[in-house]
FIKEKOL-224815 format. One line per field, with one value per residue (C-alpha): x, y, z. Coordinates in Angstrom, 2 decimals, decimal comma. Example, Ala and Ser with C-alpha at 12.3 -4.5 7.8 and 13.67 -1.06 7.14 Angstrom:
% FIKEKOL-224815
c1 = (12,30;13,67) $
c2 = (-4,50;-1,06) $
c3 = (7,80;7,14) $
This chain:
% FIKEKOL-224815
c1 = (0,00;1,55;1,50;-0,68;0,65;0,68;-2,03;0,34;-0,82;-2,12;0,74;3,18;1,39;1,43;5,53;5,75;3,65;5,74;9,15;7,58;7,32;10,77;11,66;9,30;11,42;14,25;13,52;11,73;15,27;16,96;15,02;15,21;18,95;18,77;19,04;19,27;15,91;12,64;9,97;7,23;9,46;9,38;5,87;5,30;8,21;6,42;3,01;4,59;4,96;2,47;-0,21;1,24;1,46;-2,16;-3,50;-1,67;-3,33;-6,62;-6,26;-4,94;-7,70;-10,03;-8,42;-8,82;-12,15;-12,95;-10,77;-13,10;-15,72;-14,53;-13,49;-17,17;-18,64;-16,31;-16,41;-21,14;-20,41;-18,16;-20,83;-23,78;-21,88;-21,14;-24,63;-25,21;-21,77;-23,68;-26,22;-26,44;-27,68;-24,34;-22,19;-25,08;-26,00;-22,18;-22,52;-25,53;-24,29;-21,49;-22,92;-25,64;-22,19;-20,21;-22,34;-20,61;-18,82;-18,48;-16,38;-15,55;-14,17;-13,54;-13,90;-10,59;-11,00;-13,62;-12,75;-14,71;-12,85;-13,42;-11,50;-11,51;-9,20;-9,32;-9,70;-10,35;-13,52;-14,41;-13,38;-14,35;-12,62;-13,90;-11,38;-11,48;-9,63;-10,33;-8,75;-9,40;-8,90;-6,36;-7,61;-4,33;-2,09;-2,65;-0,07;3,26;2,03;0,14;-4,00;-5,15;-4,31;-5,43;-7,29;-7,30;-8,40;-10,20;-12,38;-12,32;-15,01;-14,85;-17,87;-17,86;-21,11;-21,55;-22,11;-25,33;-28,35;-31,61;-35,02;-36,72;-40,68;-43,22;-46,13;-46,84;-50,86;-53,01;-53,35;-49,44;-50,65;-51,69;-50,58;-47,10;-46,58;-44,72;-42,41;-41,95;-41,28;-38,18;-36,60;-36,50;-35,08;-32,52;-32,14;-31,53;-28,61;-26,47;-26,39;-25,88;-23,18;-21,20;-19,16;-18,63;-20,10;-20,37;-19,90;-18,70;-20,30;-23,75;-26,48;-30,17;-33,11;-36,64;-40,27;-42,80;-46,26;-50,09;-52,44;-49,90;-45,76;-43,57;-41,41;-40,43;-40,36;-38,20;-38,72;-40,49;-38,85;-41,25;-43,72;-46,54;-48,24;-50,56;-53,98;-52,23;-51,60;-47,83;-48,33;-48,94;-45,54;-43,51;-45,48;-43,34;-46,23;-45,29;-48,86;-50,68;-47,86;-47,61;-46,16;-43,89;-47,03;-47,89;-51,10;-50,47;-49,73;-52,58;-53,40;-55,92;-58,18;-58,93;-55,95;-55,64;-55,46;-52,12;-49,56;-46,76;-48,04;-47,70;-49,43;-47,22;-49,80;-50,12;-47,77;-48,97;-47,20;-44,07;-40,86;-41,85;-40,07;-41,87;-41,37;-43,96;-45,93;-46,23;-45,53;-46,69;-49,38;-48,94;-51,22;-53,36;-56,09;-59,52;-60,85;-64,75;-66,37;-68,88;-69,76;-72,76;-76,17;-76,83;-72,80;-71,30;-68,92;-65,94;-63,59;-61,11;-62,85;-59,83;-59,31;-57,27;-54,63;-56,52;-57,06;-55,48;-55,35;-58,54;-58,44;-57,98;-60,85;-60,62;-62,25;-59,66;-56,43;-54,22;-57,22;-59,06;-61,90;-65,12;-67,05;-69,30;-68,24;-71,20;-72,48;-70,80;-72,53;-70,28;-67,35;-65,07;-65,30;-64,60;-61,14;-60,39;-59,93;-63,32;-65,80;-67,55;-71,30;-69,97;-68,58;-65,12;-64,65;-63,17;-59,81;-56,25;-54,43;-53,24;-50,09;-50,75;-51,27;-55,15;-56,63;-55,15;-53,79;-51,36;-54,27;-52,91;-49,41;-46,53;-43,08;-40,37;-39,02;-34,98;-33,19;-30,29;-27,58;-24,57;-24,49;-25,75;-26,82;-28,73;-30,54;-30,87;-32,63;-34,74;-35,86;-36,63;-38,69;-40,26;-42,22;-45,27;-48,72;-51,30;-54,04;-55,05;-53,24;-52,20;-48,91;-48,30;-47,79;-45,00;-43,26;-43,21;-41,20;-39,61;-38,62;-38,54;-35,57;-33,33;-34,07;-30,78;-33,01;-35,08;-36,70;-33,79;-30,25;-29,10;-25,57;-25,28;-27,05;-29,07;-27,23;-24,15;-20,88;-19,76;-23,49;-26,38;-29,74;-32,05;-35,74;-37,71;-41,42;-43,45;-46,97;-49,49;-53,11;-54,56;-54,78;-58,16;-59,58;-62,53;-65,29;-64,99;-61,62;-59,02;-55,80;-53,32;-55,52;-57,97;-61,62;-63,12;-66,14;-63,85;-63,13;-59,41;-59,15;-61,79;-63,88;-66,27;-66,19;-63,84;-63,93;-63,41;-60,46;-58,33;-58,27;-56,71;-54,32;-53,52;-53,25;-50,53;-48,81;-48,57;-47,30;-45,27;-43,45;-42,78;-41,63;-39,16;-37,31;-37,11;-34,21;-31,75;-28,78;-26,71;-30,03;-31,25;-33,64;-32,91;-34,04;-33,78;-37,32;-38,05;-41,41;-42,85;-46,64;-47,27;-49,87;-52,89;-53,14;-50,69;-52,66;-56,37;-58,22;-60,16;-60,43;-58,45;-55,88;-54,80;-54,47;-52,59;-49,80;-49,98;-49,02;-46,37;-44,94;-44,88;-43,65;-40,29;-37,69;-37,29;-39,67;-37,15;-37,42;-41,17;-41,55;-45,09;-44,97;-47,95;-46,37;-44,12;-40,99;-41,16;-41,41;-37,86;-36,87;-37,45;-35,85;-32,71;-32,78;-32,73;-29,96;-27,80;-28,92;-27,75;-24,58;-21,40;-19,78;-16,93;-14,94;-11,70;-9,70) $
c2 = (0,00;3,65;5,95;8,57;12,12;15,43;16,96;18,58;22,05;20,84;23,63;20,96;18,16;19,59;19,69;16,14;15,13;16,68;15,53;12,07;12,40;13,06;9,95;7,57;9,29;8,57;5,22;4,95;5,94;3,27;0,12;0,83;0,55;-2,41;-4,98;-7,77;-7,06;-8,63;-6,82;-8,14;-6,71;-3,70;-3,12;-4,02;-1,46;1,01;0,66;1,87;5,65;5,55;4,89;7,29;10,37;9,71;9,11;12,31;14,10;13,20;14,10;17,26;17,96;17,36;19,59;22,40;21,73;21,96;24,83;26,94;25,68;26,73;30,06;30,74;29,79;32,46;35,27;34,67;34,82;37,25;39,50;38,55;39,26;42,58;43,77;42,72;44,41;45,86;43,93;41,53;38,65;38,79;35,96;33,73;35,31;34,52;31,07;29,94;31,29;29,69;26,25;26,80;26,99;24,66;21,76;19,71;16,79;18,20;15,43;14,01;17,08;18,02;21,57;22,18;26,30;29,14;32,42;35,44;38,67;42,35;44,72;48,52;51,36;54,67;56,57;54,13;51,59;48,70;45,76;41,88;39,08;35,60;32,61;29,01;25,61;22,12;18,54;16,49;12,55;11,18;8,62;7,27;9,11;6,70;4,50;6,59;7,27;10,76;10,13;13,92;16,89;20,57;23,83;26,85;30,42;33,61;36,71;40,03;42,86;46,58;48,29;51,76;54,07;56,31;59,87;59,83;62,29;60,43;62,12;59,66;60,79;58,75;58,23;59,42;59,72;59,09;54,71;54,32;54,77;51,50;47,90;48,86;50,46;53,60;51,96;49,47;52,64;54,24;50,88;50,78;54,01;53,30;49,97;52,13;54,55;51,83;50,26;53,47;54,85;51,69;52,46;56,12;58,85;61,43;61,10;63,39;61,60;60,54;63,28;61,94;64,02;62,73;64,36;63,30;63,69;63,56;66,57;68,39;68,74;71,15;72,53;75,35;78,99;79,08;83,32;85,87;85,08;81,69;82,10;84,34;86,19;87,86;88,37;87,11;88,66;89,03;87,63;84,40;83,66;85,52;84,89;83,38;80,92;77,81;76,47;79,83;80,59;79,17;75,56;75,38;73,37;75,20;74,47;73,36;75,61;76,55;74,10;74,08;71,74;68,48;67,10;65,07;61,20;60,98;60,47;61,48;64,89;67,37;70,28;73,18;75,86;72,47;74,30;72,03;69,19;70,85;72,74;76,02;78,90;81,38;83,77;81,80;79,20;81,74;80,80;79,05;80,30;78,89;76,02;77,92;75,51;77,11;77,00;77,37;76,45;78,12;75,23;73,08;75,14;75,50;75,80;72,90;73,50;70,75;69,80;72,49;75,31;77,37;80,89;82,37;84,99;88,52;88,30;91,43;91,74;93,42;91,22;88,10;84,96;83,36;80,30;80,16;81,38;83,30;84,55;87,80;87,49;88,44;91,63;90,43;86,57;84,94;83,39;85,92;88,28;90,70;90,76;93,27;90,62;87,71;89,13;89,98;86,40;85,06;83,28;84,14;83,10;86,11;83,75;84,55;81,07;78,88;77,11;77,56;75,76;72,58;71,27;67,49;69,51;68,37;71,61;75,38;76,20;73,25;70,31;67,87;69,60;66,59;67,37;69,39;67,79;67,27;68,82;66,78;66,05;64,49;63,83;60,13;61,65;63,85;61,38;59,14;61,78;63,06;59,15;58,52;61,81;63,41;60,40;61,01;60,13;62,53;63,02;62,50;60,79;63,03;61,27;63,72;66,20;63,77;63,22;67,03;68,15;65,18;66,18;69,95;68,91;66,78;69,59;71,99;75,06;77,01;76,87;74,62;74,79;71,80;72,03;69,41;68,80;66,45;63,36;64,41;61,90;61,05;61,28;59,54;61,31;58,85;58,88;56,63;57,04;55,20;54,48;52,50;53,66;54,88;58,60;59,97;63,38;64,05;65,91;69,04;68,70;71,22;70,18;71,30;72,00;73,74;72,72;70,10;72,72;75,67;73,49;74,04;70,47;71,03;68,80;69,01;65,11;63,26;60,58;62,97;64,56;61,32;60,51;63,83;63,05;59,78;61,45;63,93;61,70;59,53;62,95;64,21;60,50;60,16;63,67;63,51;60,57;62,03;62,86;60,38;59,70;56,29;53,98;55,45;57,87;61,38;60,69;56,81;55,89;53,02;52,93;50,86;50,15;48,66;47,04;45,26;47,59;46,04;42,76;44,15;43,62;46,16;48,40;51,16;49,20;47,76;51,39;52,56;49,14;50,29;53,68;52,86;49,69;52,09;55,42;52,85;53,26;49,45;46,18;45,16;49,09;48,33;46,59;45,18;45,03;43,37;43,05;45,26;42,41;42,99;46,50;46,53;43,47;46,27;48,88;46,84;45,31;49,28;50,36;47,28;48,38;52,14;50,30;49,81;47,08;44,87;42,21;43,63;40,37) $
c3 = (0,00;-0,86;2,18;1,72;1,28;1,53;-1,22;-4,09;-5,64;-9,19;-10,85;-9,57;-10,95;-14,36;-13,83;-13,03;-15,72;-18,45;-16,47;-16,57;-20,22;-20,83;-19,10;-21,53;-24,63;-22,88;-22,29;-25,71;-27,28;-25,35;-26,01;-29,56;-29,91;-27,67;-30,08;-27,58;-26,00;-26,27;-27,81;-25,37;-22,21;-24,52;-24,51;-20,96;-19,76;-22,03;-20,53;-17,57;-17,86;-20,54;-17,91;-15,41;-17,94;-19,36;-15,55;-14,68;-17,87;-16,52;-13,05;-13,96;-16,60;-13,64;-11,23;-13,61;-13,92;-10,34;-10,13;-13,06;-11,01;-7,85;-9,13;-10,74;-7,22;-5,58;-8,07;-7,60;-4,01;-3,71;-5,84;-3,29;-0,50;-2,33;-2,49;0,89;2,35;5,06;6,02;8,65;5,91;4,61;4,91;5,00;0,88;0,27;1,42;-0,43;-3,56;-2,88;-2,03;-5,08;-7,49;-5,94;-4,14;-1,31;-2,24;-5,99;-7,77;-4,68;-3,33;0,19;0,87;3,51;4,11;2,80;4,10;4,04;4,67;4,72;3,51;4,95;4,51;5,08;2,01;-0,54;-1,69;0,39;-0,53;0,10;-0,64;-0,40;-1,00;-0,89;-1,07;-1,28;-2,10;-5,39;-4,72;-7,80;-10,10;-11,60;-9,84;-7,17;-8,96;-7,86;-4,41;-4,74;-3,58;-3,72;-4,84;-3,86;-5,26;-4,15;-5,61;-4,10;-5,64;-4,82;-5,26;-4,89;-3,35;-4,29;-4,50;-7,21;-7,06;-6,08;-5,18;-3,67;-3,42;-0,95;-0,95;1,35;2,16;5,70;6,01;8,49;7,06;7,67;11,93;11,76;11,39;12,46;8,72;10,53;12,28;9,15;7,35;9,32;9,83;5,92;5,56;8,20;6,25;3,40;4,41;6,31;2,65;0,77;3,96;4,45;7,79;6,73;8,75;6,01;2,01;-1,18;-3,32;-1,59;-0,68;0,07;0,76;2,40;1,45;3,45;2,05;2,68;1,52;0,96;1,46;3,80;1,96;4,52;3,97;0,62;0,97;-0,66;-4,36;-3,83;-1,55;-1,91;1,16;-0,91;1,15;4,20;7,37;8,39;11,80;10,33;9,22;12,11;15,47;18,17;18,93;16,47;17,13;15,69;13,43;10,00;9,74;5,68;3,93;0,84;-1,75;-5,12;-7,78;-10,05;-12,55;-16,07;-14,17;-16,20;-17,39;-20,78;-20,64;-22,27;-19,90;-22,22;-22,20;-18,97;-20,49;-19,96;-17,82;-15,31;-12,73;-9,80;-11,96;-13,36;-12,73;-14,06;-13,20;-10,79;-13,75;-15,50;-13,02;-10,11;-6,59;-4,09;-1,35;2,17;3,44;5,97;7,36;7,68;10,72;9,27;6,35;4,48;1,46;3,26;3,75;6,93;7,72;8,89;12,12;12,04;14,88;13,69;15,95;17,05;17,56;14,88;14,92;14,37;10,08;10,06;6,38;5,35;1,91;3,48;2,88;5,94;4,19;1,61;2,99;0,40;-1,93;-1,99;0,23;-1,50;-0,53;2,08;4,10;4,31;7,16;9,54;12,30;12,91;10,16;12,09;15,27;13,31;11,60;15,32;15,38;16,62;15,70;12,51;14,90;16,96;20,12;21,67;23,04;20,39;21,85;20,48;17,99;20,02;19,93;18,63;14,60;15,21;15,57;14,29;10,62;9,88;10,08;8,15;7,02;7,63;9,04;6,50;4,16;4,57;1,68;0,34;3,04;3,31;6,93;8,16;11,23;10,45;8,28;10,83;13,29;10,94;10,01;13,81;14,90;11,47;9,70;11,73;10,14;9,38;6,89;3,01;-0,22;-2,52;-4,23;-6,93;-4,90;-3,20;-6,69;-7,74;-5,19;-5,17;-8,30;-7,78;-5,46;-7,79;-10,69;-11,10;-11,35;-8,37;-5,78;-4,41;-4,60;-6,53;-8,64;-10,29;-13,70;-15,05;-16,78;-15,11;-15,80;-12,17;-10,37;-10,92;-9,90;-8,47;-6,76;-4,64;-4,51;-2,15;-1,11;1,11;-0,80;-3,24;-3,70;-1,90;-0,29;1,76;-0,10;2,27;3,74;3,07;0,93;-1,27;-3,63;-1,16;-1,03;-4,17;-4,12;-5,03;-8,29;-8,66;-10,61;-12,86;-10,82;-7,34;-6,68;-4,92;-7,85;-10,55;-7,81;-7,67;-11,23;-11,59;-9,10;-11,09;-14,05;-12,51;-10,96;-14,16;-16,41;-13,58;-13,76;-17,38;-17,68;-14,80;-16,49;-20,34;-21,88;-19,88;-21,82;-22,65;-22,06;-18,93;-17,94;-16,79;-13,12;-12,12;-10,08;-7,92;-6,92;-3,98;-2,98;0,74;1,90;0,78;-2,08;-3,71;-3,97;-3,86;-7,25;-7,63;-10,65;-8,81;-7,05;-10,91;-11,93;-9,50;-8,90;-13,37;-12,49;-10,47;-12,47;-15,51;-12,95;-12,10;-14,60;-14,89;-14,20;-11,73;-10,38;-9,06;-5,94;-4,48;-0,56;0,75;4,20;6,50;5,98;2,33;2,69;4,20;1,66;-1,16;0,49;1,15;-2,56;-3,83;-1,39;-3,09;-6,89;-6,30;-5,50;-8,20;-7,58;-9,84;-9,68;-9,04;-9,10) $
């Protein structure tokens, strides 16, 4: 029996097979000058190395087989374990791609290491490398002594992220307070920048901004070049009392009403849907809730009853904040009472604003939005305390500023241009419903009965939305460059809306598989675990990575 030895690298194999060669010419050479020699000992000398050097052929040619084989299982894991660099899934992706490419005992191979290994340093790309080795049992070989042989080969993958700006705009109305959807939500987003950060703090070349949205958006006060106090008193914007004082939301822009079917087409006087200039779509009025309406017959007084600050401006409709009040409010006893900041039935006891955002002039306005930042912190913070639920759908609105904040022109500062060479714009857009209003409630778009859409009903109201939401889209991603669109969208629906099948669920899971740039770009999350799956998966695609070895 030959002692068993130590496994030889298969490089040194491939040396002793061609020395071994050399010795059956040599030996070929001599026993034909040996005249005295029989020709059967000939052939039976000859068989000798002939056996060995095919046998070590074919041991050899297997060992290079397992060693493509084991190098393609690497260079799959080493790309899984890539896109999950950060997570805590990690290894456990790298080994099943692994074991799915190269299955135990593969040609009776026995796996002897698999390392997985990190590689951080200051100042340049991550880096992982994943290596392996394992023993191949001989065939032939067997016959000078040598029973295995062993492989061994590694892959290596830079994680870098591209330049990169991020418009993240959710859905944060009043249905995401229940079912745990909230809480879903900012785990996702947290999720979301430990991909995109890494182990950095801060990044050049990442900036991410977050637009919450429900009736309408916060956009802050942008100053007087945007924002127009036109029939508003002063004191709403400056008082030192944030619960009477004005709270960022603004109302849509105006808008031709009805809105053509063609989703290719954002007709250019739709300024609620576009990035017009202020020059030519105006600017935007501030989102003062009323706090009375005047549309049902007799008046109908809702929960927000709060005393007002004195409507000091003597144009001012209190029921429609921003407008020129007409020339006699109805429904009110003593007019010069009322714009003292009572009530318009002539009472002086209506409460002030509260603090909770239930009652005063920001019902239903949702928390800033975070212009782009750099800063994983702040992120984080503004993730944990400002995604706070409150009021209607109204998506589009989401998207266009959204959108408004990735565009290189006013109202925010952005400098870097569209299809720029070393950053990639990019924009998430999320939901949990269907765009909806009340018939009577107060919104971006005011009051239905004031007909701003073109229509009174809340029906005829959300297929406008829709049909903004689908132009606003499509335009937002024209004139990309290289194969790609201008802006790159992900869209994600949570919730049983994506799985409902009614006539209005299809449309909108439509709108948003056509909204996302790719198929693989729109992501159905019937549950709060797959709303964090999608979040993660878009995290990794933002990320470049490349086999660097």
């Amino acid at each position: 029996m030959p002692q068993h030895r130590k496994a030889v690298p298969i490089a040194m194999l491939y040396e002793a097979m061609r020395c071994s060669m050399s010795v059956w010419n040599f030996k070929k050479r001599g026993l034909l000058n040996e005249r005295r020699g029989s020709i059967l000992t000939w052939v039976a000398v000859s068989l000798i190395p002939l056996v060995v050097s095919v046998g070590m052929a074919t041991d050899i040619a297997r060992g290079f087989v397992m060693r493509s084989q084991l190098s393609t299982a690497l260079d799959s894991a080493a790309l899984a374990g890539g896109r999950a660099f950060n997570l805590p899934s990690r290894d456990d992706d790298i080994q099943a791609y692994f074991n799915a490419n190269f299955p135990s005992g593969y040609m009776d191979s026995e796996l002897t290491s698999f390392v997985i290994e990190p590689i951080s340093v200051a100042g340049e790309p991550e880096k992982l490398r994943v290596s392996a080795s394992a023993t191949l049992p001989t065939l032939f070989m067997k016959l000078v002594g040598i029973t295995d042989f062993q492989v061994a080969t590694s892959a290596e993958v830079t994680r870098e992220n591209l330049g990169l700006q991020l418009a993240v705009v959710l859905d944060v109305t009043g249905s995401m307070d229940k079912g745990g959807k909230i809480q879903a939500l900012r785990q996702a987003n947290r999720d979301l920048v430990d991909i995109l950060f890494g182990a950095n703090t801060t990044s050049e070349k990442l900036s991410i901004a977050i637009v919450p949205y429900a009736a309408t958006v916060n956009v802050g006060d942008l100053g007087n070049d945007f924002i127009d106090w036109s029939y508003l008193p002063a004191n709403l914007r400056n008082h030192s009392d944030s619960r009477r004082r004005w709270g960022g939301c603004v109302q849509a822009r105006s808008t031709p009403g009805v809105l053509s079917n063609d989703r290719t087409v954002l007709e250019a006087d739709a300024y609620d849907a576009n990035t017009a200039p202020v020059s030519v779509g105006g600017k935007w009025k501030p989102y003062i809730t009323p706090h009375w309406e005047n549309f049902a017959n007799p008046p109908s007084w809702r929960d927000n009853q709060y005393r007002q600050l004195p409507f000091s401006h003597p144009d001012m409709d209190p029921t429609n904040p921003g407008f020129k009040a007409p020339a006699k409010l109805p429904y009110v006893k003593n007019e010069a009472f009322y714009r003292n900041g009572n009530s318009p039935k002539g009472e002086g006891t209506f409460s002030l604003p509260n603090s909770s955002g239930t009652r005063g002039p920001n019902v239903w306005c949702p928390s800033r939005l975070l212009p782009f930042t750099s800063d994983r912190a702040t992120l984080e913070n503004y993730i944990n305390t400002k995604l706070n639920p409150t009021g209607w759908t109204i998506g589009n609105q989401g998207l266009v500023w959204g959108w408004r904040l990735l565009d290189p022109d006013p109202p925010f500062p952005n400098s870097v241009p569209y299809n720029d060479l070393e950053t990639v714009k990019a924009l998430i857009m999320m939901t949990d419903g269907l765009n909806d209003v009340g018939a009577n409630d107060y919104t971006a778009y005011g009051r239905l009965p004031e007909n701003r859409l073109g229509v009174t009903s809340p029906n005829g109201a959300i297929r406008e939305f829709d049909k903004r939401l689908e132009k606003t889209c499509y335009a937002m991603k024209q004139g990309g460059v290289n194969g790609r669109d201008r802006v790159e969208v992900y869209t994600v629906i949570l919730g049983d809306v994506a799985t409902k099948n009614g006539s209005n669920e299809q449309r909108l899971r439509a709108i948003y598989q056509d909204c996302a740039s790719r198929p693989a770009n729109a992501f159905l999350a019937p549950s709060n675990a797959e709303l964090r799956a999608a979040f993660r998966t878009i995290g990794n695609d933002l990320a470049n990575l490349h086999l660097s070895r």
